[in-house]
C-alpha positions as CSV (number, residue, x, y, z in Angstrom):
1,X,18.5,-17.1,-6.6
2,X,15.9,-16.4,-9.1
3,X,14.5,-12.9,-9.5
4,X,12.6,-10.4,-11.6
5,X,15.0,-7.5,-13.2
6,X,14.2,-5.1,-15.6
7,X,16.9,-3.4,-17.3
8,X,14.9,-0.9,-19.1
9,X,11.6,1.4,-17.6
10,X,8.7,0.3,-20.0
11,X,10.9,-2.6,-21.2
12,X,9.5,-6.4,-20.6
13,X,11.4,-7.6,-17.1
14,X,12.3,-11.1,-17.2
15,X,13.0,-14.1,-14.4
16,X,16.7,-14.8,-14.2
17,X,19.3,-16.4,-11.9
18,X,21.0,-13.5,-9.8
19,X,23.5,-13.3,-6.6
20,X,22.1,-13.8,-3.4
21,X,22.2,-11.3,-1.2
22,X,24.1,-10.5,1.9
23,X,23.1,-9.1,5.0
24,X,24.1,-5.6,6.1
25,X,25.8,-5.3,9.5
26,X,22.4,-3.8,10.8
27,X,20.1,-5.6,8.7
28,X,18.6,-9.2,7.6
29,X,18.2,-11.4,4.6
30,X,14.8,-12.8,4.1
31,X,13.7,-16.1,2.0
32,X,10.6,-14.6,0.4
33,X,7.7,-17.0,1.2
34,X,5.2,-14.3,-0.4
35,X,5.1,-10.7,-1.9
36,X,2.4,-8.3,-2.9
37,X,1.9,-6.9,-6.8
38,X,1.6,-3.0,-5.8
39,X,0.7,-0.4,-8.4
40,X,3.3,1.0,-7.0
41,X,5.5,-1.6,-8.3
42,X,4.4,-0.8,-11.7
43,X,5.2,3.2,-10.8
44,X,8.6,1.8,-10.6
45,X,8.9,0.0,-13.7
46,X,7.3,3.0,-15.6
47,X,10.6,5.3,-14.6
48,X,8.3,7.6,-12.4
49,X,10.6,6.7,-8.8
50,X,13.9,8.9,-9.0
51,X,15.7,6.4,-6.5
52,X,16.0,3.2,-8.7
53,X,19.0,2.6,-10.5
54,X,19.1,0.2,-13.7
55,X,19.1,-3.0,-13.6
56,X,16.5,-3.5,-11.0
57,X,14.6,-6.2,-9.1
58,X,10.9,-4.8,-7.9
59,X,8.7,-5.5,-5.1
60,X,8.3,-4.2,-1.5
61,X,5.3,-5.9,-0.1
62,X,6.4,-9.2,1.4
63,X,6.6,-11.4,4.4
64,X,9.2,-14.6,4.8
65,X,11.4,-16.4,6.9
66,X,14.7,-14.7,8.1
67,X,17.9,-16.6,6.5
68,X,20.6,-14.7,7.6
69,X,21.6,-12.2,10.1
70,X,23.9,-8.8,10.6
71,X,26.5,-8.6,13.3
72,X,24.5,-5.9,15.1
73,X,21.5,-7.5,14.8
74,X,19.9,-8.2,18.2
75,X,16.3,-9.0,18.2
76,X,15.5,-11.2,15.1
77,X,17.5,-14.9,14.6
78,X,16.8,-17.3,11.8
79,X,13.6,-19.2,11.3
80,X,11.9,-15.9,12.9
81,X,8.6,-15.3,10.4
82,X,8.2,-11.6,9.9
83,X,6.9,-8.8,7.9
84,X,7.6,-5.4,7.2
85,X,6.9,-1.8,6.2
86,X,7.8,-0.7,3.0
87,X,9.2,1.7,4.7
88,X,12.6,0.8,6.3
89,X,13.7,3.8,8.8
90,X,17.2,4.2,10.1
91,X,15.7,4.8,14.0
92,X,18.0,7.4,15.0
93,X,17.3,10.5,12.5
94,X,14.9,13.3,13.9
95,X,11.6,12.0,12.8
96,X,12.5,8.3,13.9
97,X,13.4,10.0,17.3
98,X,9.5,11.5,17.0
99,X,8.1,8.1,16.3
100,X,7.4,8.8,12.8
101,X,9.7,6.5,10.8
102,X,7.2,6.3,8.0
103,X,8.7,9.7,7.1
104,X,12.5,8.6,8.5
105,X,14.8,11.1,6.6
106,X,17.2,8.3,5.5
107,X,14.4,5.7,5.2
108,X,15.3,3.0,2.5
109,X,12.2,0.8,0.6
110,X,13.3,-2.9,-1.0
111,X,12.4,-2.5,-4.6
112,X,13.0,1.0,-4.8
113,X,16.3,1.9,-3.3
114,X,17.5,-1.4,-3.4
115,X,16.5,-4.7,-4.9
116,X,13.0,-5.9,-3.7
117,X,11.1,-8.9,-2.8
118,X,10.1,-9.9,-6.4
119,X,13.0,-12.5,-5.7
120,X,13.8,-15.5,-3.5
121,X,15.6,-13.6,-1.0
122,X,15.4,-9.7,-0.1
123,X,17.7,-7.9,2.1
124,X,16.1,-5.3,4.5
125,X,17.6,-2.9,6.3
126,X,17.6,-2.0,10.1
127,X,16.0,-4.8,11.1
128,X,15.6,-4.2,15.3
129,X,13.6,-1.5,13.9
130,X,11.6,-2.5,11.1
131,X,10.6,-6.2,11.3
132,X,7.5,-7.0,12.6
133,X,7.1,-11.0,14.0
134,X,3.9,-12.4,12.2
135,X,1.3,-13.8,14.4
136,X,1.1,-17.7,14.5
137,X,-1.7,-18.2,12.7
138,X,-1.5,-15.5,10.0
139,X,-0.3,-17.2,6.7
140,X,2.4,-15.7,4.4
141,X,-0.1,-14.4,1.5
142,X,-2.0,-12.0,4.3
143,X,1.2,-11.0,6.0
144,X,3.1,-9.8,2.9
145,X,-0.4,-7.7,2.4
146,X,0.0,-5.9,5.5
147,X,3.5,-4.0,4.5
148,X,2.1,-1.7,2.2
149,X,-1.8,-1.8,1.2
150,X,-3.5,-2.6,4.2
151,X,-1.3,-1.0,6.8
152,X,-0.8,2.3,4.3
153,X,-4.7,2.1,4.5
154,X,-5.1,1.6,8.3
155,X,-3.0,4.3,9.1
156,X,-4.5,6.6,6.2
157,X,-8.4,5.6,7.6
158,X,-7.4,5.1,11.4
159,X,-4.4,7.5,12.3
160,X,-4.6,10.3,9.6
161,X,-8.4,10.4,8.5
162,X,-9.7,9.5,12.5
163,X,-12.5,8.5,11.0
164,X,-15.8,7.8,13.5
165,X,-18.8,5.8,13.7
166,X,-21.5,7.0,11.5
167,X,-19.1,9.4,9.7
168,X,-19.5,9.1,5.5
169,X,-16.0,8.0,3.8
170,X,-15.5,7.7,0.1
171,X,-13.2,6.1,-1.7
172,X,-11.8,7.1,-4.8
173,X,-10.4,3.7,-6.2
174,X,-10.8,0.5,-5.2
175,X,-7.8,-1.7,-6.0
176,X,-5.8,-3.0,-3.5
177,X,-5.6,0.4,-1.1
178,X,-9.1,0.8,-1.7
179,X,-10.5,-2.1,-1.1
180,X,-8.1,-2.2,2.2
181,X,-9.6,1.5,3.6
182,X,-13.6,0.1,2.5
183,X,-12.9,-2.6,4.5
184,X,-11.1,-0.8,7.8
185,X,-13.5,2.1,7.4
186,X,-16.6,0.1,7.5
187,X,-15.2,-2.1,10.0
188,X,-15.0,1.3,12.0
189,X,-18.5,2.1,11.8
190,X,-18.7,4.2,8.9
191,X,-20.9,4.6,6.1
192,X,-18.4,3.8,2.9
193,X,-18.9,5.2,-0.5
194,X,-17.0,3.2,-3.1
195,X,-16.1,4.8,-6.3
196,X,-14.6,3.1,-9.5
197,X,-14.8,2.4,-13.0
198,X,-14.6,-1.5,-12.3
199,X,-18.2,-3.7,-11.8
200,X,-15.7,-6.4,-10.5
201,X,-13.6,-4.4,-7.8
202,X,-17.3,-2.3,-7.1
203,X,-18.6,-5.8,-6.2
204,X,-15.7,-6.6,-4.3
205,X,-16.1,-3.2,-2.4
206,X,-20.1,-3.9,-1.4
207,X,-18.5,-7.3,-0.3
208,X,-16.1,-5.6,1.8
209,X,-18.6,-3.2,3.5
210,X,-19.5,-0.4,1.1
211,X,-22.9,0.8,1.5
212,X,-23.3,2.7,-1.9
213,X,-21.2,2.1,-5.1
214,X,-20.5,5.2,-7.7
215,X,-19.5,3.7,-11.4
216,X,-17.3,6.0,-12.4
217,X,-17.2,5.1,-16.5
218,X,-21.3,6.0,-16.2
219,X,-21.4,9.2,-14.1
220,X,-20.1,12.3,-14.9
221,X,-19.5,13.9,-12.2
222,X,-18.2,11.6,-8.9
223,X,-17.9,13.9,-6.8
224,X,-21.5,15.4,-7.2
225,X,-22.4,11.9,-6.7
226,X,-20.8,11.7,-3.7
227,X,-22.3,14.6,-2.3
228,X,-25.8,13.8,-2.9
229,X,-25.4,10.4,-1.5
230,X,-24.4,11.7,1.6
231,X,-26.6,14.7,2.1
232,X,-23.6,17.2,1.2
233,X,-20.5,15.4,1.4
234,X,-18.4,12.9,2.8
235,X,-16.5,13.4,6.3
236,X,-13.0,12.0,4.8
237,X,-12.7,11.0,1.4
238,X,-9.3,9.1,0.0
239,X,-8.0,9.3,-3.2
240,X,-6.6,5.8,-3.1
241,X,-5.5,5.1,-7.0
242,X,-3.7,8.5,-7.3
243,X,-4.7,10.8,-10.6
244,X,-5.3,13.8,-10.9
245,X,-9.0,13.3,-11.6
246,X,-9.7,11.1,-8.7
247,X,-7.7,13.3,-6.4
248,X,-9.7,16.5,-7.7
249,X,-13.1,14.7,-7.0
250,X,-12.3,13.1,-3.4
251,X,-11.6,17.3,-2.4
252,X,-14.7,18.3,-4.2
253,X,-16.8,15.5,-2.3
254,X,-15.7,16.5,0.8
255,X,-19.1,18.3,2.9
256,X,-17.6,21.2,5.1
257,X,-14.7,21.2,7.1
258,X,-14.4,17.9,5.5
259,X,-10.8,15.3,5.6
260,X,-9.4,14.7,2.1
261,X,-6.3,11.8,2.8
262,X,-3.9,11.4,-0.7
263,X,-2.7,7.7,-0.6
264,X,-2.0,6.5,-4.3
265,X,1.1,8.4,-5.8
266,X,0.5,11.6,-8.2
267,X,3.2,11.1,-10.6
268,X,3.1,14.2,-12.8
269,X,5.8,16.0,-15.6
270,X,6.0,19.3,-14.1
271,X,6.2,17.3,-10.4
272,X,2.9,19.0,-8.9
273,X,-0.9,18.3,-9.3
274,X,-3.8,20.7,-9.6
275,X,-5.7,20.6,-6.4
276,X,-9.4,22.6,-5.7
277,X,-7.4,25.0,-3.6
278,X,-10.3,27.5,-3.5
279,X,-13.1,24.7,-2.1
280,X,-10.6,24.0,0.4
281,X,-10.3,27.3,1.8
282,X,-13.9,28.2,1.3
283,X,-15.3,25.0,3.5
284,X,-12.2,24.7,5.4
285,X,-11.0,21.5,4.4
286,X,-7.6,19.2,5.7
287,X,-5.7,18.0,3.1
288,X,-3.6,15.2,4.3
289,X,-0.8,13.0,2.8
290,X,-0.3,9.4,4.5
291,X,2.3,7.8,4.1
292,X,2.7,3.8,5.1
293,X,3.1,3.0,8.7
294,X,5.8,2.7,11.2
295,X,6.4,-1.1,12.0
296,X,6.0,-0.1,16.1
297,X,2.2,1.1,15.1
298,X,1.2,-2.2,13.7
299,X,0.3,-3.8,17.2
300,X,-3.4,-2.3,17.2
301,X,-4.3,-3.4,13.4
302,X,-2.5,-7.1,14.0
303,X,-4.9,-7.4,17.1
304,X,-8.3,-6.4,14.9
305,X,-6.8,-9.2,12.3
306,X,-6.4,-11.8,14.8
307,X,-9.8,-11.0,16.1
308,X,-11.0,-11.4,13.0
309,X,-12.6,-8.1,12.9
310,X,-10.6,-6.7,10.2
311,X,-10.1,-9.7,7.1
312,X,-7.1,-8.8,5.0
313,X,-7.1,-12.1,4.0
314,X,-10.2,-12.1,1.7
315,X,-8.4,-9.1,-0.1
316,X,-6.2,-11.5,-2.1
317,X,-8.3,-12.7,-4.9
318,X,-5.0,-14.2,-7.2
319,X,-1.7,-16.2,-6.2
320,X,0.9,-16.4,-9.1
321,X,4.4,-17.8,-9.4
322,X,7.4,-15.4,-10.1
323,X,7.7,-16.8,-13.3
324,X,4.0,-15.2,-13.9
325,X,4.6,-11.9,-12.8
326,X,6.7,-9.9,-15.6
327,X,3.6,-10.2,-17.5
328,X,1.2,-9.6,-14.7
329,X,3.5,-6.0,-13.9
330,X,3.1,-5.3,-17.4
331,X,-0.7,-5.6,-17.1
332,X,-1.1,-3.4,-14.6
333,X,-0.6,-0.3,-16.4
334,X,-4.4,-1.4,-19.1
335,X,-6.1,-2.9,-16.5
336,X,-5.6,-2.7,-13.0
337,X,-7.2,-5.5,-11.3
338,X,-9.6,-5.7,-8.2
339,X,-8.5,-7.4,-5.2
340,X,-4.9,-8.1,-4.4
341,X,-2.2,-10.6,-6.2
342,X,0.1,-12.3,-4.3
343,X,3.2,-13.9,-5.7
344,X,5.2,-17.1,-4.0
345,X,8.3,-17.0,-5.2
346,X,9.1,-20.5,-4.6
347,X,6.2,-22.1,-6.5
């Protein structure tokens, strides 16, 4: 089959021919019909995730059609359209037994313990507990959104930040999260404050719901922004790129007793990330970390998308081949792009 490896972190990856995979005992081989480009795919290719080992195929965002099946497999069969959670969880540690397997203590993640979905075929792991049958109607491009931008949102907006009507909500970073979180927050009835450096993803976030846009490349200070927008604050802010800078100014535009949610990664040297641990304390604010979403919590979210209340499908704004997407990885780390690209690996 034909995948992208990189041998190197930093180092050009290139399309080659490589073995097909084999299904594990518990798990399922899937033909890739499409997969998301994540920022956290280009965290991966940068060296800053301690479970890939060299040489590696990326990706973890997909949906497809499954090819082939493990001998304890029970519930999936071939020609079954799925999707699933970036997050694969074993089911039987203690947080799996809690209904948390987007924490699972042995969880496994295609393109990061394992090769990924930038590739014809993916194997995934677990599959009675982490596949998720796609709707009918859904297409491939929006299902393979729904593994890890949209549903990491959903669950960082709807489960973690329990966000209410008329409540403010900024977001710091509108790529593909972002855009995700504008979109479900404002779908919930709150007032959304989109902050980036982008005119183009800015547009796309007023598009999507946002009532006021904050450029952050012409002012200063976001987070004062934020707060006089909103009358002294937001109700839950989310840091959805994942810097230190726009993790510092979603806490200090938070109004009292206010709900800051981390979704993009903090990579950092020393491993930790200043936070404003003194306006926390002072004005009693949650700091929260969300992480993805279990595959049996997707049933509420699929029902808003086949309603068509919630749209993820206007989120992808660029379709490219695999042969396109070395360079498009590489791109990532000078200008991330608005919107969401979507690669078909069979084009």
């Amino acid at each position: 089959m034909k995948a992208v490896v990189f041998e190197q972190y930093g180092e050009p990856a290139e399309v080659r021919e490589v073995p097909t995979p084999h299904p594990a005992d518990h798990g399922v081989i899937v033909r890739v019909e499409a997969t998301g480009l994540c920022r956290s795919d280009w965290h991966g290719w940068q060296g800053h995730d301690p479970d890939i080992t060299l040489p590696h195929v990326p990706g973890h965002e997909l949906a497809g059609v499954v090819e082939a099946v493990g001998d304890r497999v029970t519930a999936w069969h071939p020609g079954d359209r799925v999707t699933v959670p970036f997050v694969c969880a074993c089911g039987t540690c203690g947080a799996c037994a809690s209904g948390d397997q987007q924490v699972c203590e042995r969880q496994t993640q295609p393109g990061f313990t394992h090769w990924g979905s930038f590739a014809q075929y993916v194997s995934l792991n677990h599959a009675d507990v982490n596949l998720v049958a796609m709707p009918d109607e859904m297409t491939f491009a929006t299902a393979a959104s729904l593994g890890c931008r949209f549903a990491t949102a959903f669950r960082a907006v709807v489960q973690r930040g329990r966000v209410a009507p008329g409540e403010w909500v900024a977001v710091h970073g509108c790529g593909g999260v972002g855009l995700s979180a504008v979109m479900i927050a404002a779908a919930a009835g709150a007032r959304v404050i989109a902050v980036d450096i982008s005119p183009q993803a800015l547009a796309l976030a007023r598009k999507f719901g946002a009532t006021e846009c904050v450029d952050g490349a012409s002012t200063p200070d976001t987070a004062q922004a934020v707060r006089e927008l909103t009358g002294g604050g937001a109700h839950l802010s989310l840091d959805a790129l994942g810097s230190p800078a726009t993790c510092a100014a979603s806490v200090n535009g938070l109004r009292r007793r206010g709900r800051h949610i981390q979704v993009g990664l903090l990579p950092s040297p020393s491993g930790t990330t200043p936070v404003p641990m003194a306006r926390a304390i002072g004005l009693e604010l949650e700091l929260l970390g969300s992480h993805g979403m279990a595959a049996h919590a997707y049933p509420p979210m699929l029902e808003l998308v086949r309603a068509g209340v919630l749209r993820p499908d206007l989120l992808t704004t660029t379709t490219i081949t695999l042969d396109e997407t070395p360079a498009a990885l590489a791109a990532m780390g000078t200008a991330p792009g608005a919107g969401v690209t979507v690669i078909e690996p069979w084009s």
